[in-house]
Structures are given as structure tokens and as C-alpha cells.
C-alpha positions as a Python dict, from the first residue, in 0.01 Angstrom:
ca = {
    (1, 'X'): (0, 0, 0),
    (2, 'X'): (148, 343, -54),
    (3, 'X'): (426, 465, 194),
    (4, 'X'): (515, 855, 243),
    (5, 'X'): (823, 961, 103),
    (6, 'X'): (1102, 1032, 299),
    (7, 'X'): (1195, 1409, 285),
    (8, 'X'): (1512, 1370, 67),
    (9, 'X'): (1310, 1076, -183),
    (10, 'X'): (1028, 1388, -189),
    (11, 'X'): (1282, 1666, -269),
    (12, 'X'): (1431, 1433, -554),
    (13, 'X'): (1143, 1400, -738),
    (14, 'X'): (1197, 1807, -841),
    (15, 'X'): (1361, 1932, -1170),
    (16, 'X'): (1447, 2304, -1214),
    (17, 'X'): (1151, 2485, -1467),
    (18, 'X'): (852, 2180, -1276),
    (19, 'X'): (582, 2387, -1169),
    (20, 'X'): (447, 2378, -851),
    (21, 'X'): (107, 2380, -674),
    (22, 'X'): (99, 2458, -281),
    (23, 'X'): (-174, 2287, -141),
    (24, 'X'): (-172, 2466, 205),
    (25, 'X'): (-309, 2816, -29),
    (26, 'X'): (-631, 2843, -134),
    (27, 'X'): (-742, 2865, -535),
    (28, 'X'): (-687, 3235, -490),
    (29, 'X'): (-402, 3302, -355),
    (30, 'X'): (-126, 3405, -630),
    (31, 'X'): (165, 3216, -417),
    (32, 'X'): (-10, 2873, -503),
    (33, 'X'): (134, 2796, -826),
    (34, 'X'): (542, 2859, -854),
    (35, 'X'): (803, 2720, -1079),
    (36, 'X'): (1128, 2525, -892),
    (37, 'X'): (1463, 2590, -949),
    (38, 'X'): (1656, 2460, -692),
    (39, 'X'): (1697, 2344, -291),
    (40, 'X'): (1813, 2568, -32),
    (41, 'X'): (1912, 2317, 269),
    (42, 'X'): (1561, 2217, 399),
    (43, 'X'): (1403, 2467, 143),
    (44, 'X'): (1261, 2465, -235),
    (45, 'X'): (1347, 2761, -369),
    (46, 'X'): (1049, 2826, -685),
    (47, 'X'): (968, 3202, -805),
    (48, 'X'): (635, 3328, -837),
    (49, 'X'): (441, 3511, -1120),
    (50, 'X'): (624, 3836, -1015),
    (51, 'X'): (946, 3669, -1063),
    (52, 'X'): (1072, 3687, -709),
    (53, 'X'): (1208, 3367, -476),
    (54, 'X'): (965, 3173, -262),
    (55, 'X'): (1106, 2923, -25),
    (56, 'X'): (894, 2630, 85),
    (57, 'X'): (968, 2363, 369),
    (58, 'X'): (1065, 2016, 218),
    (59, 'X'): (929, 1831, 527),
    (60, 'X'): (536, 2010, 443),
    (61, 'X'): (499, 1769, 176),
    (62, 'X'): (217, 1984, 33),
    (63, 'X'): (370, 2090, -264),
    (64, 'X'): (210, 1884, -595),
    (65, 'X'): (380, 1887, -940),
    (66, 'X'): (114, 1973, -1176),
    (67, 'X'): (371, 2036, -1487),
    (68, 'X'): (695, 2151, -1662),
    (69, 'X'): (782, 2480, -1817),
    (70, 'X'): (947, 2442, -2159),
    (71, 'X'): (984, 2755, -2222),
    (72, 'X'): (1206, 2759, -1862),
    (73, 'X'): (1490, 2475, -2042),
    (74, 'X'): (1489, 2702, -2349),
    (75, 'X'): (1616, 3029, -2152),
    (76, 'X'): (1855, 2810, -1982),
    (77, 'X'): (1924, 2730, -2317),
    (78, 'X'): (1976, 3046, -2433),
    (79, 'X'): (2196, 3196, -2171),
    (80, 'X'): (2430, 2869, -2200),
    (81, 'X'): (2433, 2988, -2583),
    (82, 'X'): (2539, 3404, -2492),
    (83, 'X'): (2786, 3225, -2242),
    (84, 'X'): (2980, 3079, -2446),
    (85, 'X'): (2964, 3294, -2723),
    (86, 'X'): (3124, 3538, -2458),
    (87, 'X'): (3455, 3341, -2482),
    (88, 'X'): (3479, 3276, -2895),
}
């Protein structure tokens, strides 16, 4: 038998660039697919097609992983790169 996840097990199971479907919006609704990248205290903080920050409650529990963005590691990747070519 399956048990629910504790709120901190649930908000472990995120990685910055995994995109996210809420499942309290309906197919429509333009907020219902965000990317993670990071926790805010009781909050996943994800950004939306627009590029701005959407907070979700941990404890709703209605937020699905449905992938990973690739192309999110490689600009991470990227900016490391201009970082430290900053200080050569």
C-alpha cells in the first residue's frame, strides 16, 4: 500500500529546471505548467512561460513532475562559465 508523503519527503523529490504541472488549474490555464527552481520556506518557487516567479504551497501536494528542462542545466551552465571567466 502507498502512503502520502510527508511535506518535506514531497518537497525533496524537486530539482531546479523539473517542470511542473498544477493539478488544481484546468488544461487552459497558462499557470499550469511551470519550471522549479527552488523552495521558499513552505513555498516552491517555479517561473512561468512569461518568465516571472510563481509560488506554490508544499503542503497542496497537487503539483506533478511531468519532466526536466535540459536546456535549464545548460544556462546554469553557461553563466557558471561567464562567472568565472570574470575572475581569469
Amino acid at each position: 500500500m502507498l502512503r502520502e508523503l510527508s511535506d518535506e519527503e514531497y518537497s525533496r523529490c524537486w530539482h531546479k529546471g523539473d517542470i511542473m504541472r498544477n493539478d488544481w488549474c484546468s488544461d487552459d490555464n497558462p499557470l499550469r505548467y511551470t519550471v522549479y527552481v527552488g523552495r521558499e520556506g513552505s513555498r516552491f518557487l517555479s517561473l512561468d512561460y512569461r518568465g516571472r516567479t510563481v509560488r506554490h504551497m508544499v503542503s497542496n501536494n497537487k503539483m506533478v513532475k511531468v519532466g526536466h528542462m535540459d536546456s535549464y542545466d545548460a544556462f546554469i551552465k553557461d553563466l557558471k562559465q561567464l562567472d568565472k571567466s570574470r575572475f581569469l
